[in-house]
N, CA and C of each residue as an Amber inpcrd file, in Angstrom:
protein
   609
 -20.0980000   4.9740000  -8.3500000 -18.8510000   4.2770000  -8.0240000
 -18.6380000   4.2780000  -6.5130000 -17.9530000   3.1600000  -5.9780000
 -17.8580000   2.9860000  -4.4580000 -16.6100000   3.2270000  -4.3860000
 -16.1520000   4.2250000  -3.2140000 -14.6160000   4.4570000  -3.3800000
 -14.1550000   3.4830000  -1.5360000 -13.4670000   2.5500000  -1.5430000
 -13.0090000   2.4220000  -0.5790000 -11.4920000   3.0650000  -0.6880000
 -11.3260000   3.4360000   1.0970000  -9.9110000   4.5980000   1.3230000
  -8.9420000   3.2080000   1.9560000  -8.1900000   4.0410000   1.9880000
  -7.4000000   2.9120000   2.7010000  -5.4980000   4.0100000   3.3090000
  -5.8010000   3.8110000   4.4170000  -4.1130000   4.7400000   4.5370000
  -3.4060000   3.6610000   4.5030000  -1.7540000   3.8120000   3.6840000
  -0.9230000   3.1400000   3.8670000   0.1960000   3.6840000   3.3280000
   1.5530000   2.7380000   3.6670000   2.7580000   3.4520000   3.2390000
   2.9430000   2.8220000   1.9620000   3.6550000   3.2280000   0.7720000
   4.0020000   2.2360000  -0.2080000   4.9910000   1.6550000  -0.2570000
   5.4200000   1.5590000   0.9860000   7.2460000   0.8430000   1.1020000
   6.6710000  -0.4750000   2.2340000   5.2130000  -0.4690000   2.6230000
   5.0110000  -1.3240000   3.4800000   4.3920000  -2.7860000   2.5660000
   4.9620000  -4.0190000   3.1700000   4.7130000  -4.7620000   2.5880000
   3.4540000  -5.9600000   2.4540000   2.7880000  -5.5990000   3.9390000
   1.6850000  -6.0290000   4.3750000   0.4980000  -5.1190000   3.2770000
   0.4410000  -4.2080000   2.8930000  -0.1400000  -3.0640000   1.9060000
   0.1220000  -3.8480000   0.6250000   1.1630000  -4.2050000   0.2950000
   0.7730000  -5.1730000  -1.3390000  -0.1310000  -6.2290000  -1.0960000
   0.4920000  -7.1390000  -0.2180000  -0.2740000  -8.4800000  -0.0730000
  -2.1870000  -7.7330000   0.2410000  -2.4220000  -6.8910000   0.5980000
  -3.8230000  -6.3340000   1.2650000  -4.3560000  -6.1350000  -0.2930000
  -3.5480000  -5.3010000  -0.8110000  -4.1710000  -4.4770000  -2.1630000
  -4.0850000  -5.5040000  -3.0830000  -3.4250000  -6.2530000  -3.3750000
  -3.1410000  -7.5460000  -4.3240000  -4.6010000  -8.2510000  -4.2340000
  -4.9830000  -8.8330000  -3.1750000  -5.8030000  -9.8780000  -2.6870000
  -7.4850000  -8.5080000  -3.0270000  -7.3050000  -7.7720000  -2.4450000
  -8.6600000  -6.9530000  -2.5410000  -8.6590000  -7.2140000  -4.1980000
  -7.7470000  -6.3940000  -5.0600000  -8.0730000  -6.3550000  -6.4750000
  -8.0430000  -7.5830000  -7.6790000  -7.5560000  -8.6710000  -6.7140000
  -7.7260000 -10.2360000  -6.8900000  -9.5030000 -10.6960000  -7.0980000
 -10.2780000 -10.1570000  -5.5970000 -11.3300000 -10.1220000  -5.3750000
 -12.6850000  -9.4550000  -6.0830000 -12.1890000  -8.1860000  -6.7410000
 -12.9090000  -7.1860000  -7.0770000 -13.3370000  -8.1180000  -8.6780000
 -12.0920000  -8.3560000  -8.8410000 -11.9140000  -8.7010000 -10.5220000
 -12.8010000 -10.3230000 -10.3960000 -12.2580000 -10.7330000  -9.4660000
 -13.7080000 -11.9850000  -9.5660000 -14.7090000 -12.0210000  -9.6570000
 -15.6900000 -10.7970000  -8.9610000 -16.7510000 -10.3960000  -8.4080000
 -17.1830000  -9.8030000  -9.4030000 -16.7980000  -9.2670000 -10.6040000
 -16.9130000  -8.5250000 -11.5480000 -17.5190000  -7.0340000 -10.8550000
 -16.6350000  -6.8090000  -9.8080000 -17.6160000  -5.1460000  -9.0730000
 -16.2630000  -4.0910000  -9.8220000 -16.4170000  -4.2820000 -10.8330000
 -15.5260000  -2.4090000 -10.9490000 -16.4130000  -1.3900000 -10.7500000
 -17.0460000  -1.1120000 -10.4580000 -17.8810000  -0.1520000 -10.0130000
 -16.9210000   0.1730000  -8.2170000 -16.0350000  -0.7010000  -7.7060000
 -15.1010000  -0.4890000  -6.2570000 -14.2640000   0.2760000  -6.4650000
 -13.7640000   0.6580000  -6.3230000 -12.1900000   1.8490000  -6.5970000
 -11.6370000   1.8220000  -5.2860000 -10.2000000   1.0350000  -5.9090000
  -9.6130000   1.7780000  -3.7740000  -8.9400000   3.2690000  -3.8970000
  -8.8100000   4.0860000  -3.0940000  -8.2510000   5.4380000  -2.8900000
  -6.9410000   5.4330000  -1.9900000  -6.0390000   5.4410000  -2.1600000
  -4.9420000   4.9800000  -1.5970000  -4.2070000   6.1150000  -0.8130000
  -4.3940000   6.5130000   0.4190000  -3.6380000   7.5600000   0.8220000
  -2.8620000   7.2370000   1.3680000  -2.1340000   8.0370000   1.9930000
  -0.6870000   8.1820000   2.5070000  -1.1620000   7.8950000   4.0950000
  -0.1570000   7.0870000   4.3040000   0.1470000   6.7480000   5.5330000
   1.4970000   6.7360000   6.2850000   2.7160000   7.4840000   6.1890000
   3.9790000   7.8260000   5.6880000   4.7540000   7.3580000   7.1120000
   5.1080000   5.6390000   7.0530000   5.9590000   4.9580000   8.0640000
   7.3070000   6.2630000   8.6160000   7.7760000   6.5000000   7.7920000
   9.2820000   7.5630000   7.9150000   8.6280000   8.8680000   8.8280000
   7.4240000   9.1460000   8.7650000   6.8600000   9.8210000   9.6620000
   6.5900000   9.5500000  11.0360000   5.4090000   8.5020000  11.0760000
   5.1640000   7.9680000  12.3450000   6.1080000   7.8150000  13.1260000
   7.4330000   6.9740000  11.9630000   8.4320000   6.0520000  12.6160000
   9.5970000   7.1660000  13.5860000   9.6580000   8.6630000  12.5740000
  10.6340000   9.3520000  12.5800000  11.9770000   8.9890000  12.1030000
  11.3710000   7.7610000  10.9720000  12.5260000   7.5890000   9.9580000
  12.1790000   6.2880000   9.0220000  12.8070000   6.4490000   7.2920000
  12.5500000   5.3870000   6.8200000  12.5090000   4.3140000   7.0770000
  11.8770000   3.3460000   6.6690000  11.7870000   2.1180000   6.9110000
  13.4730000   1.4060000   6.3990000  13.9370000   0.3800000   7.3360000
  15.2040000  -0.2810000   6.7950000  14.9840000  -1.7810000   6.4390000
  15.8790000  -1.3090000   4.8940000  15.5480000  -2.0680000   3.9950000
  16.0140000  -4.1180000   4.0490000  17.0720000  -3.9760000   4.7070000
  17.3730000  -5.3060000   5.5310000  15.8850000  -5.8670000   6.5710000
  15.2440000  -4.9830000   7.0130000  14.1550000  -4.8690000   8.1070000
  12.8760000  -5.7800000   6.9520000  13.1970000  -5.0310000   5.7150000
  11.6660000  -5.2270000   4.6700000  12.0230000  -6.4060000   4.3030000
  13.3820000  -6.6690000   4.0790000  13.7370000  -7.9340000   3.4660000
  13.1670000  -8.9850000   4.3230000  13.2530000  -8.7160000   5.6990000
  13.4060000  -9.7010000   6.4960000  11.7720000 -10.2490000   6.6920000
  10.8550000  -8.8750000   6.8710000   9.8340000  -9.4130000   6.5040000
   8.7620000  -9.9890000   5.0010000   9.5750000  -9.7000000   4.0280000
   8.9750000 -10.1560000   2.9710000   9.3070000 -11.6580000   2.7990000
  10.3670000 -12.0150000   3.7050000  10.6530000 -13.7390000   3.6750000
  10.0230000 -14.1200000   4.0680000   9.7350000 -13.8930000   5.2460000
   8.7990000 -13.9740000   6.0960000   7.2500000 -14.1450000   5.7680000
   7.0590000 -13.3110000   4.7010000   5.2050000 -13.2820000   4.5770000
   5.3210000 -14.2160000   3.2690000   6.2900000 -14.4300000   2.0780000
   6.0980000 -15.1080000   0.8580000   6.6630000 -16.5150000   1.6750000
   7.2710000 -16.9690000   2.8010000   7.3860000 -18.1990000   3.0620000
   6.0600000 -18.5690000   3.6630000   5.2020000 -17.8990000   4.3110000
   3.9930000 -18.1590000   5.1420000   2.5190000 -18.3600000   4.4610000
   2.7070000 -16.9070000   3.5710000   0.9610000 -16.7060000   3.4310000
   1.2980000 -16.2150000   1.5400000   2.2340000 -15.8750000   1.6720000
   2.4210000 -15.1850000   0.1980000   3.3940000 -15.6190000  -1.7200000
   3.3970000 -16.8270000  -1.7380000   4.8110000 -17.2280000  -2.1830000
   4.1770000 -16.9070000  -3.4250000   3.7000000 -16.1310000  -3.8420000
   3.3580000 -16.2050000  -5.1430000   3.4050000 -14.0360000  -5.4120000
   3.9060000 -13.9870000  -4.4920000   4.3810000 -12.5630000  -4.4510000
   5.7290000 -11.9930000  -4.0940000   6.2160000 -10.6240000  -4.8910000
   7.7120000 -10.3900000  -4.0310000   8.8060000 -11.2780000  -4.8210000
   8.2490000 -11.5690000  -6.0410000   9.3670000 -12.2760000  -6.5850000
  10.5350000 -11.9040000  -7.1130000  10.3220000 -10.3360000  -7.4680000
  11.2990000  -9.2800000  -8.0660000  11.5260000  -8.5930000  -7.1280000
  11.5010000  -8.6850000  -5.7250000  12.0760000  -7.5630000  -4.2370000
  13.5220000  -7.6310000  -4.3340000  14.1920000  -6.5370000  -4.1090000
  15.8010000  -6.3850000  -4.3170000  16.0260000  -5.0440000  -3.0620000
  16.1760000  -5.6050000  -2.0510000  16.6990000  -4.7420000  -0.9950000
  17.4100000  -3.6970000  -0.8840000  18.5560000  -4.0290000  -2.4690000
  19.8400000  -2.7670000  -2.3670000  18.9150000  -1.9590000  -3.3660000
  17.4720000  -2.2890000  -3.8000000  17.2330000  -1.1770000  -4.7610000
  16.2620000  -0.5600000  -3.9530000  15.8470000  -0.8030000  -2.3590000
  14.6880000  -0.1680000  -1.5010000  14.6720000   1.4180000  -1.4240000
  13.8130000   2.0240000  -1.1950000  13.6420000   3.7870000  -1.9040000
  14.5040000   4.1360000  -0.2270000  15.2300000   5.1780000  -0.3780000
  15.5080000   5.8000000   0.6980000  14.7190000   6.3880000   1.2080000
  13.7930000   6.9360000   0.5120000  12.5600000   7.4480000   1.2670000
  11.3070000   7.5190000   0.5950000  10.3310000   7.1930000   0.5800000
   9.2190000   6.9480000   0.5710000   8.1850000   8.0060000  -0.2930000
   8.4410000   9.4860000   0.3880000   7.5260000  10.9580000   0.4870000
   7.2750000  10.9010000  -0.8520000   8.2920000  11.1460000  -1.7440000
   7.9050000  11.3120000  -3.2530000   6.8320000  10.6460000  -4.0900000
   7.1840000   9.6440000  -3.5910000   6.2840000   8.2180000  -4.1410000
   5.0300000   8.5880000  -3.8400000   4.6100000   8.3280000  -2.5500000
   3.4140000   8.9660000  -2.0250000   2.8420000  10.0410000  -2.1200000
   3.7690000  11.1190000  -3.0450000   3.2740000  12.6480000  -2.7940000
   2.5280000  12.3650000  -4.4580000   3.4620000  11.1270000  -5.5020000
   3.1940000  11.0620000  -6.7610000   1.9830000  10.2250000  -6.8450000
   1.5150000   9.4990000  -6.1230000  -0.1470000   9.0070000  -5.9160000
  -0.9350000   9.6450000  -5.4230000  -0.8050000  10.6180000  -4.5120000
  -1.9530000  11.8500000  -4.2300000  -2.3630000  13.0370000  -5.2920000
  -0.6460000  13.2700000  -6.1370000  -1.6840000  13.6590000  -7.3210000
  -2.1720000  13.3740000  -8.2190000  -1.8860000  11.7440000  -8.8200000
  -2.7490000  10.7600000  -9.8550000  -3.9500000  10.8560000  -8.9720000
  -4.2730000  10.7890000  -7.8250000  -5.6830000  10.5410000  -7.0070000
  -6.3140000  12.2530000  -7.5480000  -5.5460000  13.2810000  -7.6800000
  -5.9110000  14.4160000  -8.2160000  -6.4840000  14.4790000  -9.4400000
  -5.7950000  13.6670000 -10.1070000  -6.4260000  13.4970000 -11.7110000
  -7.7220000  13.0630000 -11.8370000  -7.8070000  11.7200000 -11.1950000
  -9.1730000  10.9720000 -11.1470000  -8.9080000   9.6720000 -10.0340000
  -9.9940000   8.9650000  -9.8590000  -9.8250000   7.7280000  -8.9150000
  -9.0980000   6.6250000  -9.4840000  -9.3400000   6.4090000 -10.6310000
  -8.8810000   5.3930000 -11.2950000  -7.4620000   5.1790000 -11.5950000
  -6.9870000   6.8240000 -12.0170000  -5.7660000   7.0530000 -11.9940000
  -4.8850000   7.1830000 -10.8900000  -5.9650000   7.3150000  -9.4720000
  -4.8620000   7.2710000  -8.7010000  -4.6400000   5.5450000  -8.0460000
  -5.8220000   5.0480000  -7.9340000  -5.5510000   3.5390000  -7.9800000
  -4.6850000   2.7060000  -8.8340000  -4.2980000   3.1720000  -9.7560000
  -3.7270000   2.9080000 -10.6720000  -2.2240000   3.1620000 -10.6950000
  -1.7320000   4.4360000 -10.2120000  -0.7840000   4.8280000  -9.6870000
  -0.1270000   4.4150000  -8.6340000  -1.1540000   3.9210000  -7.5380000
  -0.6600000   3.4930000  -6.1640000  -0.3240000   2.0430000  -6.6040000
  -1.1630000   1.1370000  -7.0450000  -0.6150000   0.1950000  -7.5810000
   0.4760000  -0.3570000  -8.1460000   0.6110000   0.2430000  -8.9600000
   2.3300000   0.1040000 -10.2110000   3.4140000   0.6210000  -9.1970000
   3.2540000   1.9940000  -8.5690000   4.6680000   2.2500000  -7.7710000
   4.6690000   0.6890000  -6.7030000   3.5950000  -0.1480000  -5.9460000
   3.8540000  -1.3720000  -5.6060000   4.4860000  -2.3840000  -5.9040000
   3.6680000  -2.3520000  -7.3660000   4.4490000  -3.4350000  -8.4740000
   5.7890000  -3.2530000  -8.6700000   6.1730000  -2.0340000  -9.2580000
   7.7760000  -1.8850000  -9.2500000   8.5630000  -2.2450000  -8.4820000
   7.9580000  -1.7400000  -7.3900000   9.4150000  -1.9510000  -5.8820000
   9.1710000  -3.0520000  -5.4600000   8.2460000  -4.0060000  -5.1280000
   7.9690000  -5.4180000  -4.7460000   8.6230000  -6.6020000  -5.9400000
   7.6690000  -6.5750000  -7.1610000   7.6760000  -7.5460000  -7.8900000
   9.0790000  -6.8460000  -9.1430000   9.4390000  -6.2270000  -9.3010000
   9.8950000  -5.6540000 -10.3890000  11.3490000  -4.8370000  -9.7120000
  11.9020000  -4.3820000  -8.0800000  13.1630000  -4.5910000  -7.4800000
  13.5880000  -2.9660000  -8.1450000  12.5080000  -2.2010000  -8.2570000
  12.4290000  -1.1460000  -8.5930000  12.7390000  -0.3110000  -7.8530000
  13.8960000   0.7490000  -7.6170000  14.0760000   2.0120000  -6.7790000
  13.2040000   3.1640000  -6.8230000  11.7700000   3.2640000  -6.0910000
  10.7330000   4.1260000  -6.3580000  10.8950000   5.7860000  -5.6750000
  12.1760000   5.9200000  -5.0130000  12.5270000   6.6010000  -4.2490000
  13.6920000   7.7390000  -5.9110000  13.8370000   7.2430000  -6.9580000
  14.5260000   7.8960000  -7.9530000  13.4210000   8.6430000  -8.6320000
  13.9630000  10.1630000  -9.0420000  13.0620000  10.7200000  -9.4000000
  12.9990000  10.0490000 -10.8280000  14.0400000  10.3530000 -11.5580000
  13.4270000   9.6150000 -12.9690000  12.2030000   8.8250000 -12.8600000
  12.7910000   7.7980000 -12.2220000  11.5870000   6.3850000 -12.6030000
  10.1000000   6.9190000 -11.9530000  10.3500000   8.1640000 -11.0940000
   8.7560000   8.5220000 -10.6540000   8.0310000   9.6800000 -12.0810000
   9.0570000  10.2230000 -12.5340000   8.4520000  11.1980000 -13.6450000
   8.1970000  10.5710000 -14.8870000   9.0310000   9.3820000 -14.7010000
   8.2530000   8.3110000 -15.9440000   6.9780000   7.9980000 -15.6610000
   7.1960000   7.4890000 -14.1180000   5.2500000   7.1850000 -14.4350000
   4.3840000   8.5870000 -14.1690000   4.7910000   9.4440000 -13.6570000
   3.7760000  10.5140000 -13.5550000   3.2740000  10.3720000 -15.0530000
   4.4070000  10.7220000 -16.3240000   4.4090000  10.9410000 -17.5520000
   3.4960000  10.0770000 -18.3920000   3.0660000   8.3860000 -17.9260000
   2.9380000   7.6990000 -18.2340000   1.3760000   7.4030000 -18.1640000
   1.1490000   8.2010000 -16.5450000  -0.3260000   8.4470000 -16.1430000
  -0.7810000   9.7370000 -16.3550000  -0.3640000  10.3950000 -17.1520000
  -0.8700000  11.5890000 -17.2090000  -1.3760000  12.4820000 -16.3510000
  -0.0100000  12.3710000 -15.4080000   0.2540000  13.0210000 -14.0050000
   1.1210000  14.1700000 -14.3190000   0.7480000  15.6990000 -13.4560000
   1.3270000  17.1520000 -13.9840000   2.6740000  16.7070000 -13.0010000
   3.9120000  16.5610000 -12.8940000   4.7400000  16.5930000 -12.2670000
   4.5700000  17.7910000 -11.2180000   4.3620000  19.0900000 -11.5750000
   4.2900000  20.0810000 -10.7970000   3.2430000  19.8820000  -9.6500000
   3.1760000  18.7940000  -9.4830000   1.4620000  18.7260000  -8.9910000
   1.7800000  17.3070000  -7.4300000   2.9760000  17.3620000  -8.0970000
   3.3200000  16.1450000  -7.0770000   4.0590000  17.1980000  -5.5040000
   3.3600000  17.0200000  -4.6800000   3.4980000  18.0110000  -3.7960000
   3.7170000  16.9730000  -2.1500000   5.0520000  16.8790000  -1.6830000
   4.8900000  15.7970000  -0.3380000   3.9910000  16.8130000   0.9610000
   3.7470000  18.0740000   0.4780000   2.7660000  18.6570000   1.9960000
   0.8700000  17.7110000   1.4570000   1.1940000  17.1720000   0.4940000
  -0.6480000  16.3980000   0.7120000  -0.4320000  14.8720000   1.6670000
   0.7160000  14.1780000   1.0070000   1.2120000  13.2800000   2.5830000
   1.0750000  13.3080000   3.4320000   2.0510000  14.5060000   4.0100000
   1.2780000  15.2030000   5.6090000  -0.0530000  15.2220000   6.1970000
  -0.7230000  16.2440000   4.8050000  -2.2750000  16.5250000   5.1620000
  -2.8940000  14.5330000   5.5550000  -2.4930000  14.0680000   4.4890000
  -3.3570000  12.8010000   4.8290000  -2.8390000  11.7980000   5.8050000
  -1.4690000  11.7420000   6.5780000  -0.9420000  11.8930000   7.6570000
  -2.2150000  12.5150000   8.9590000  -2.2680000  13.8220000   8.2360000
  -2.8570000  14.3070000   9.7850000  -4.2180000  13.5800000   9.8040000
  -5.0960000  13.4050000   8.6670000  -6.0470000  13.3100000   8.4240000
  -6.2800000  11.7620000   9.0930000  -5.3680000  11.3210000   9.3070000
  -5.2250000   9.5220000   9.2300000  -5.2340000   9.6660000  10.9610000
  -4.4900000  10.9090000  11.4190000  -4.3850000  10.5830000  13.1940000
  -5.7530000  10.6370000  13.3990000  -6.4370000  11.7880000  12.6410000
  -7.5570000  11.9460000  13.3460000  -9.0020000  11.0800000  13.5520000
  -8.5140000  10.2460000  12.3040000  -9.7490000   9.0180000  12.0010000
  -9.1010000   8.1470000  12.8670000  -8.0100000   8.0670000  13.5280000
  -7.4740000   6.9290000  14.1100000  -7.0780000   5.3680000  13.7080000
  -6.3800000   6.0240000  12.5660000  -5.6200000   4.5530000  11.8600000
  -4.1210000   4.2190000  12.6840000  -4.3170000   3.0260000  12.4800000
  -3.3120000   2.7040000  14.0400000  -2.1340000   1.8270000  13.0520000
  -2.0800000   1.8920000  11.5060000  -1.2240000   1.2270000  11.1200000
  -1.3740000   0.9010000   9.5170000  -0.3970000   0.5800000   8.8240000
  -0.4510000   0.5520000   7.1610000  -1.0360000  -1.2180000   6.7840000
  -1.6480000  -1.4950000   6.3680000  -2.7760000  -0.5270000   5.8940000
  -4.2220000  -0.5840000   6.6520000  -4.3170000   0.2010000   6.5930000
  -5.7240000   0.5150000   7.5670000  -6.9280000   0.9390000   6.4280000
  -8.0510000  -0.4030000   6.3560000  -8.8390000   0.4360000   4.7810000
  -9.8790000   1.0230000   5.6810000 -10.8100000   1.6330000   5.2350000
 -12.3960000   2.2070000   5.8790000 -13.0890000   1.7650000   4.3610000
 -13.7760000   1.1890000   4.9340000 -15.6800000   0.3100000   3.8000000
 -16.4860000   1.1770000   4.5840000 -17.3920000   0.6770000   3.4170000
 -18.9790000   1.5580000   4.3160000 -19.6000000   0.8720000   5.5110000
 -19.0130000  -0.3770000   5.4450000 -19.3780000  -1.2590000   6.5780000
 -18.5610000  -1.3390000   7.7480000 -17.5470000  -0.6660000   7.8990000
 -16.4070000  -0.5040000   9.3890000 -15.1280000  -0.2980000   8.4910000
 -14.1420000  -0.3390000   9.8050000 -12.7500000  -0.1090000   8.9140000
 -12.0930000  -1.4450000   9.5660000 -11.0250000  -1.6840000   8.8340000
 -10.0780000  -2.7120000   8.7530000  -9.2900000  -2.6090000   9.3590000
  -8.0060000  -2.8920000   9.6890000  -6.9950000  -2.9830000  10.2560000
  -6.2530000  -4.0510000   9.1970000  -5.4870000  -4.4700000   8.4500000
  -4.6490000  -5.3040000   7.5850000  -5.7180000  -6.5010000   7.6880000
  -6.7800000  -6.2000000   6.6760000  -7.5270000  -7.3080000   7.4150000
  -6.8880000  -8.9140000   6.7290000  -7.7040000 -10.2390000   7.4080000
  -6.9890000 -10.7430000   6.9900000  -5.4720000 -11.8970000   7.4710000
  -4.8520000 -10.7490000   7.9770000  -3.8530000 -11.1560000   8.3920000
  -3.8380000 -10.9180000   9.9110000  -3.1690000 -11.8470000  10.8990000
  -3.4390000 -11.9880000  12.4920000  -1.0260000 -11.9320000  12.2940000
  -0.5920000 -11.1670000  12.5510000   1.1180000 -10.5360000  12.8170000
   1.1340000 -10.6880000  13.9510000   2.3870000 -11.4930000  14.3780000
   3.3480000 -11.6710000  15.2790000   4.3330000 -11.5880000  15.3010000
   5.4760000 -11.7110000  16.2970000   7.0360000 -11.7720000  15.9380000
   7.3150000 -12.4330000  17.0510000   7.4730000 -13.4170000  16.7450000
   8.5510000 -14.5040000  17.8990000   9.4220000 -14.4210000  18.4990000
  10.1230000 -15.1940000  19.4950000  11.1970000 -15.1200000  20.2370000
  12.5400000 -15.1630000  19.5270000  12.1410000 -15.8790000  18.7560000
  13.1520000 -16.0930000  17.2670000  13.0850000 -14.2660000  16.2650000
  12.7920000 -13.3060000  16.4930000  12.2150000 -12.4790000  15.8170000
  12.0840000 -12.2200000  14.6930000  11.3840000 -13.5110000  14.0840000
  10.7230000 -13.5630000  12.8010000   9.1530000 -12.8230000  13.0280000
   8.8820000 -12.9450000  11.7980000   7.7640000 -12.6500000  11.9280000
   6.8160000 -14.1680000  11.6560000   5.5450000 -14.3280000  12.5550000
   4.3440000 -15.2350000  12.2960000   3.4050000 -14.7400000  11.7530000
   3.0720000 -14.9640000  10.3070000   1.9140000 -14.7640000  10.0430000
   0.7720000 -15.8660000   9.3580000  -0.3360000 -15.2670000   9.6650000
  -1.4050000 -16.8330000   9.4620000  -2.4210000 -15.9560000   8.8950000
  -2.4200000 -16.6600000   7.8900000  -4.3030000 -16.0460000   7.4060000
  -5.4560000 -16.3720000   8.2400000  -6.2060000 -14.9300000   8.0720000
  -7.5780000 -15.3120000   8.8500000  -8.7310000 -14.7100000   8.0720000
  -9.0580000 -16.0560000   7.3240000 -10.4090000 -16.0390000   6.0240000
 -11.4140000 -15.4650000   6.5080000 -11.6950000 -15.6140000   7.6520000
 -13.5600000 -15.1690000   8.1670000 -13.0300000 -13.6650000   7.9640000
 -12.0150000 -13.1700000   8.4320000 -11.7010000 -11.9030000   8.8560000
 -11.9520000 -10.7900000   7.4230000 -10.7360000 -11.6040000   6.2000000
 -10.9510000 -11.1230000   5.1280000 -12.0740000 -11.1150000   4.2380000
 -13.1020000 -12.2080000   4.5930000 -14.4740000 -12.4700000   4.0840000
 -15.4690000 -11.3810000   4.3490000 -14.9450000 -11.3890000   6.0850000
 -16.1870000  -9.5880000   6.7630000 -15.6510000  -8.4710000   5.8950000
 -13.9360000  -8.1260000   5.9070000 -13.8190000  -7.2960000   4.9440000
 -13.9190000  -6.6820000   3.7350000 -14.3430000  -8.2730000   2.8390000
 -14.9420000  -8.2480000   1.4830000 -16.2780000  -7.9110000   0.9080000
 -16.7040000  -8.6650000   2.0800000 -18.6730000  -8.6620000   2.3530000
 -18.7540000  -6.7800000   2.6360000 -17.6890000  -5.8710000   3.2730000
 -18.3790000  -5.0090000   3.5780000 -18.1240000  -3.9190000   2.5840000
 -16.6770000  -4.0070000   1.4420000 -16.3460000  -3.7450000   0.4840000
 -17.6700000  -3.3740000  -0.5130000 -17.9710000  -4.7280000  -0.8470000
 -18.7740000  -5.1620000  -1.8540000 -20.5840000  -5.5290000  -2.0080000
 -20.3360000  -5.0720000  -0.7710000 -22.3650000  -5.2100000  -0.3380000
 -22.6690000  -4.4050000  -1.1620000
């Protein structure tokens, strides 16, 4: 099995559209033999504070008016997680269980809060899915965040999501981000970009 890593936050929204489109790809290609590994990349850290949720709104208009309209259809701003850690601490230990399960995990907490307007930041709705993935609750620990935090300065990921292939690492590939004078955000797909990233995925 090929594990591609990838650091990212799960409150970041450039990270669905990335992971969407990769597992869009995989499933065409018929390569399940790929697994992504989804670590923590924890914005509220870097940032020295959660992400604001008017802020996410503003860019999810932004990317489903541009590059994405077929995503983000269930996003609900007043339901955005106050904070992030849990979420992320609850995919490092599905990634504990097995790969599949933690890909699997990182995924759905996406799905919820993007497409589905889900508050991923409530413990309930996180011990449902621990429960659901046959995740030990006790096991959900936010000091492995950190660790993969530190782990992320030291490889030098400069931003969510940042994948590593066996063939180089990424940067959001794909996508070329701006923000205008107007301070929207510009974004434009860039196919060759996501093509090198696929080609190096899947060689």
């Amino acid at each position: 099995m090929r594990t591609i890593e990838v650091f990212a936050d799960v409150t970041c929204p450039f990270t669905h559209v990335g992971l969407r489109r990769m597992v869009a790809a995989r499933q065409a290609k018929g390569r399940d033999d790929v697994v992504l590994r989804v670590r923590s990349w924890p914005l509220e850290v870097v940032n020295g504070a959660p992400l604001d949720a008017a802020f996410v709104a503003e860019e999810v208009d932004d990317i489903r008016a541009q590059v994405a309209p077929d995503l983000f259809v269930g996003f609900n701003s007043e339901r955005f997680p106050s904070s992030a850690m849990t979420a992320m601490a609850l995919a490092a230990a599905a990634d504990r269980v097995d790969p599949i399960t933690g890909e699997r995990v990182s995924l759905a907490l996406r799905t919820m809060l993007f497409e589905e307007g889900v508050d991923i930041s409530d413990e309930s709705v996180l011990r449902s899915v621990a429960a659901e993935h046959g995740v030990d609750w006790s096991d959900v620990d936010p000091a492995r965040v950190l660790a993969d935090h530190a782990e992320g300065v030291e490889r030098h990921v400069t931003g969510s999501p940042h994948f590593f292939t066996p063939g180089g690492d990424f940067f959001c590939p794909g996508l070329a981000i701006s923000r205008g004078d107007d301070g929207h955000l510009h974004v434009e797909p860039k196919a060759e970009v996501f093509e090198a990233f696929l080609a190096s995925c899947f060689a």
